[in-house]
N, C-alpha and C positions, 0 to 999 in steps of 0.2 A: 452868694451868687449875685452877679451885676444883673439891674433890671433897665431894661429900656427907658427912656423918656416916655413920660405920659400923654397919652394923646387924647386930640376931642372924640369924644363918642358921639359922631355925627350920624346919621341913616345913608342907609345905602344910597347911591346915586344923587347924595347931596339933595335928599327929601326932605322935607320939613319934618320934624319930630314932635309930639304931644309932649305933653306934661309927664317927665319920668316917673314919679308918682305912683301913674296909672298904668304904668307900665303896659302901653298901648303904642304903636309905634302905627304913623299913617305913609303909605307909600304908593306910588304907581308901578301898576306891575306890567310886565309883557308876559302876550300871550304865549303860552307852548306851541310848540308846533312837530308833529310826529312822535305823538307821545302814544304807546299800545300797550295794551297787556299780551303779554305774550302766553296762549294758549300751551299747555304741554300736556298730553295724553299717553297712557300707558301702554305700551302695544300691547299688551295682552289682555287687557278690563277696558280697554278703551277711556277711564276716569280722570280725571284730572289729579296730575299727580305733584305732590310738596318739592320744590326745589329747596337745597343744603345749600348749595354754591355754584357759583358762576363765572365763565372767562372771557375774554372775547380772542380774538386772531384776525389780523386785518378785518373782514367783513361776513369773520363767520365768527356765531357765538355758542358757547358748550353752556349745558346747565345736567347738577351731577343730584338727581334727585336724592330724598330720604330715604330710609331704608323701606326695599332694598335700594342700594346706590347702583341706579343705571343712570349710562350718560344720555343726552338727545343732544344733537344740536340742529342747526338750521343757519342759512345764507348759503354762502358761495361754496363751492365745492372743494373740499379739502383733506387730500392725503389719503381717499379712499375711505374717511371716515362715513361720509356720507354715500347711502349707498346710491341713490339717485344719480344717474350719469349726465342730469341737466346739470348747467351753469349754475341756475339761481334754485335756492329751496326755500321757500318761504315759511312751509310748513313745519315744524321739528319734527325729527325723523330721530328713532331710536337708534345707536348706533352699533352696537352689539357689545358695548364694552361694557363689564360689570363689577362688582364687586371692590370698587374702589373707594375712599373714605374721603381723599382730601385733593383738589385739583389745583393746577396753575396753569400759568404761562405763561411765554416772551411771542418776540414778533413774528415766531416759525414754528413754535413748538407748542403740544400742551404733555403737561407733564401731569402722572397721575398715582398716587401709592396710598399704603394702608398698610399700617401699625398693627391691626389686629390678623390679617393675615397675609403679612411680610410680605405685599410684594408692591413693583413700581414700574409701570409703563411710562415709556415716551412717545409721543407720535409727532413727525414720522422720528425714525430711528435716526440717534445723535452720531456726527462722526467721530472718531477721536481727536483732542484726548478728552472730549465731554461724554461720551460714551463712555468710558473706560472706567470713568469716577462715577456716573450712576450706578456700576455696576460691584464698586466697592459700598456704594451707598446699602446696595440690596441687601449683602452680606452683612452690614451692620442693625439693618430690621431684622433680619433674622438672629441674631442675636441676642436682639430683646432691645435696643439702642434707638428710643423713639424718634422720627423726626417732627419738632414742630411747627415748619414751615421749610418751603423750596423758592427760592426768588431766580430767574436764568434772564442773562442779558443775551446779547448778540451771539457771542461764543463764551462767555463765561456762566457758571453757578454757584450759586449762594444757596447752603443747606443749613438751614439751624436745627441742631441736634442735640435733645435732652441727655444731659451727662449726671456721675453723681450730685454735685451739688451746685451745678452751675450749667445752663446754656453753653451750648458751645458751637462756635462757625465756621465748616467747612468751607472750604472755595478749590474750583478746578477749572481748569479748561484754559482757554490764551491769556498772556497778561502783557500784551505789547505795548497796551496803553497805562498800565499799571492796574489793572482792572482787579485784579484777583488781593491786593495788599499786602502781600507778602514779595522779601526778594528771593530770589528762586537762581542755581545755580548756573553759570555760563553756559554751560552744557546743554541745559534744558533747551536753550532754544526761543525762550520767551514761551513756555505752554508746562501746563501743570496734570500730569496723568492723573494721581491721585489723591484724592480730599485731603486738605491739606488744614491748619487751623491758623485763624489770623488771630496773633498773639494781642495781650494789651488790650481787649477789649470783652467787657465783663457784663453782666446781669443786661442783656440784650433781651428788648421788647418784640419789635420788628426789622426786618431784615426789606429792603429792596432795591432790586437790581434792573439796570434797561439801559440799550446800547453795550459800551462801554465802559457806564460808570457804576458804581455801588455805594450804598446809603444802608445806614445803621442808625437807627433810633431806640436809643436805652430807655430803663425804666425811671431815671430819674427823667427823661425828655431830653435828652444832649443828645445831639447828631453829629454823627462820624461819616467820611463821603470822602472817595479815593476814586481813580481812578481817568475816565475823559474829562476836562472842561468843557468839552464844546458846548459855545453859547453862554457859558456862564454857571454853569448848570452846578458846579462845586464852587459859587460865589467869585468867583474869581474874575472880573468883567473888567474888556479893554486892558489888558496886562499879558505879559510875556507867557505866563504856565497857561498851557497848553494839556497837561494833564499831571496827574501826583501818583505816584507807588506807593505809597503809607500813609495809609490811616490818618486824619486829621480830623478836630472838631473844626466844624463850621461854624460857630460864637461864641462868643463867652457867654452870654447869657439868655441865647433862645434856647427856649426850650417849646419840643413839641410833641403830639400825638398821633403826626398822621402826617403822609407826604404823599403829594402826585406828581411822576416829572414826564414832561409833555418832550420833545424834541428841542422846543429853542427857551423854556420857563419850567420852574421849578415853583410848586403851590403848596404851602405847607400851612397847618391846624394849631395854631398854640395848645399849652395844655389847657387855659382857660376858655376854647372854642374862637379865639381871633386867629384870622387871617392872611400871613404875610405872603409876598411874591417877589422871585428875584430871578434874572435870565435876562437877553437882548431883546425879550418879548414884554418883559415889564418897564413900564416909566412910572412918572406922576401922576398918569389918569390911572393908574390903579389905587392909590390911595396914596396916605402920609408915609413919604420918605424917614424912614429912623435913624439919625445921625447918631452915629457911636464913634470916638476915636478908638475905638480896639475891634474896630467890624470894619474892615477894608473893601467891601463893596456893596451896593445901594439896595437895602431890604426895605421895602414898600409893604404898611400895612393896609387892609383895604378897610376902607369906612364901612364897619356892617351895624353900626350902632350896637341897640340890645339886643341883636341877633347874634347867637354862637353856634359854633359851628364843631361837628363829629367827625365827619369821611370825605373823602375826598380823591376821586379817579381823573383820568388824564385819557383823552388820545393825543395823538402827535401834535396838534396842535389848538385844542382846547382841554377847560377842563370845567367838572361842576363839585360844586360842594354841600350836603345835605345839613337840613339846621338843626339843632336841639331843640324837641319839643317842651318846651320848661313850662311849671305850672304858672297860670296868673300872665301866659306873656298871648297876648294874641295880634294878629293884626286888622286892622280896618281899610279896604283894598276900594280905593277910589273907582279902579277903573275896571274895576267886576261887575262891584253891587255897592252902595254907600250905605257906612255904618253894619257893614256885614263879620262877622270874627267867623274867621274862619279854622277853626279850633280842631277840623278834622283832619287839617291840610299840612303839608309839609314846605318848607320853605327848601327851595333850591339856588345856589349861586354859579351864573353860568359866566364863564370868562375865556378869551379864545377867537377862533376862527366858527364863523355863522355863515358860511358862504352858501347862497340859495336860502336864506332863512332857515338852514337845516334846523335848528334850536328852538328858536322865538322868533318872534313876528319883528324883527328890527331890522332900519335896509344895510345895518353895519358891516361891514364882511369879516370883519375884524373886532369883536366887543373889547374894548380897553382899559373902560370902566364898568365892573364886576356887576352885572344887573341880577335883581332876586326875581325870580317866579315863585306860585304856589301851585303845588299837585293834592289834590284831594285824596288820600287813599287812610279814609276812615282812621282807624284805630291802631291801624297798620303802623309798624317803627323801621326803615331802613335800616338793615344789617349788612347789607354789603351794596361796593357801587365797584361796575369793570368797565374802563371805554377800551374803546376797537379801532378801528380805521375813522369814521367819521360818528360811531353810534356810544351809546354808551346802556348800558344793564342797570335796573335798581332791585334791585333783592328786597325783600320784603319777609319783617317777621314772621310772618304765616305762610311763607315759602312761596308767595306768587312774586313774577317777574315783568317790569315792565321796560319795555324799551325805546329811546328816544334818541331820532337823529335820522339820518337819511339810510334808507330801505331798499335800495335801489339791487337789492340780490335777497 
């Protein structure tokens, strides 16, 4: 496997760095700004209850507690989930849906099923032909035919379904922009009734899909990604393809863990927790450009020094990245407290659109070079991050959620 050029391990934002050694890193940080813990109460115990997972949809957010699995959610009113007939909910309100195990969503749907008792909601209900293929889906949980993940773009879905000895990837619904990776007969019309398997692509980790385009991350970390360019978004920038019908690896030799794709940038997690970014939204102020002659267009990795990095979520137009709590690594935060380590705190990388200082205290409207915060939440480990329209969720080992970005429903 071909490995990149090596680069300086500078600090974030081109900070001065201590003695690696000490493995202490000094930095100035920006302040947060509309950072909450999000209260969620049980209707029936009134107690505060464990959140499993969490989604967002434009500016309303779902959270699908422990067991038992009910859903809540709160903001803007949506699809009758919410039963409150005002605009805005600030509060979580239970929504009557229950009994479900594993959540998602795209930009109009959330989708919702369970393996242990076969069944799978949409809300609201899909037209065809993305209805038609949930509903092949159903009959194959009842089967016994696990699913391990649902990824839905604009009109398309991505279902990854435990088979015998191998992962395997359904796709349905339109394929005008090649979306779905498979060619599909003249007849069809450019649309796919039902789940259908994209060939050629084996021992798959994660699966994700938004808009038009789809992204496949194997377990060795190769990424596969068909379907829209727009913006760049399958590497392709300033150049004639406009979008791809089959399956293609995106490098020879990135390899990654994790992906977030925003509307005009695509933010991906190496497996060793670096950073890269590529779309008409990234330049040089995100970090060092990687010159490969076998990589046809321009992957920018961002300076996070001895920072590494896990997860990483997207709205339409920013995105954040949570850091690896590693032993022995802390940092000493100038512009908090001097000579303070802050060893309970999580490092966050925020990058994107900050318009109104939705994020952090910066008058940027636009962050271009990738700035770190730190959020204190004890002992706590993020396990999951969802952004929305302008907010984004952080999930927390112990099942509490906090939420950050503008509130305005």
């Amino acid at each position: 496997m071909e490995t990149p050029p090596s680069l300086p391990a500078t600090p974030i934002a081109s900070q001065n760095r201590s003695n690696s050694n000490s493995q202490k890193s000094e930095t100035n940080l920006h302040a947060v700004r509309h950072l909450s813990l999000v209260e969620i109460r049980s209707h029936t115990t009134s107690e505060t209850v464990e959140v499993s997972r969490v989604c967002c949809i434009g500016n309303t957010s779902f959270f699908l507690s422990k067991d038992p699995h009910h859903v809540f959610a709160c903001g803007e009113h949506f699809h009758g989930v919410l039963s409150s007939k005002k605009k805005a909910n600030f509060r979580c309100q239970y929504t009557g849906i229950s009994g479900f195990e594993k959540m998602t969503s795209n930009s109009s749907s959330l989708i919702l099923w369970s393996n242990s008792s076969k069944k799978l909601k949409v809300i609201p209900p899909t037209e065809p032909p993305v209805s038609d293929g949930f509903t092949s889906i159903v009959e194959a949980i009842s089967e016994g035919i696990k699913v391990v993940s649902m990824s839905s773009g604009t009109s398309h879905v991505m279902a990854l379904m435990q088979m015998e000895r191998d992962n395997k990837l359904f796709v349905w619904g339109k394929n005008h922009l090649g979306q779905l990776g498979v060619k599909l007969p003249q007849k069809s019309e450019g649309e796919q009734i039902q789940p259908t398997i994209v060939p050629g692509i084996h021992e798959i980790l994660k699966i994700r899909a938004d808009s038009d385009s789809s992204f496949v991350i194997k377990n060795s970390g190769e990424v596969y990604c068909w379907g829209s360019n727009a913006f760049g978004r399958l590497g392709a920038i300033d150049s004639y393809l406009k979008f791809n019908k089959i399956p293609k690896i995106l490098s020879p030799w990135l390899r990654i863990k994790a992906i977030g794709l925003a509307k005009s940038f695509v933010i991906a997690i190496g497996k060793e927790g670096e950073v890269y970014g590529w779309g008409t939204k990234v330049d040089p102020h995100f970090g060092d450009l990687i010159q490969d002659p076998e990589v046809s267009f321009p992957v920018y990795r961002a300076n996070t020094g001895n920072v590494r990095f896990s997860k990483v979520a997207c709205t339409k137009r920013s995105a954040i990245l949570s850091a690896v709590k590693e032993p022995g690594l802390s940092m000493s935060v100038r512009s908090l407290s001097d000579e303070s380590d802050f060893e309970r705190a999580i490092g966050f990388l925020i990058f994107g659109c900050n318009e109104h200082r939705i994020f952090i205290e910066d008058n940027s409207k636009f962050i271009r070079t990738p700035k770190l915060v730190l959020i204190e939440f004890g002992k706590h480990v993020v396990s999951s991050l969802k952004g929305g329209e302008d907010h984004f969720l952080i999930l927390t080992s112990e099942g509490s959620v906090f939420s950050w970005g503008r509130n305005q429903f």
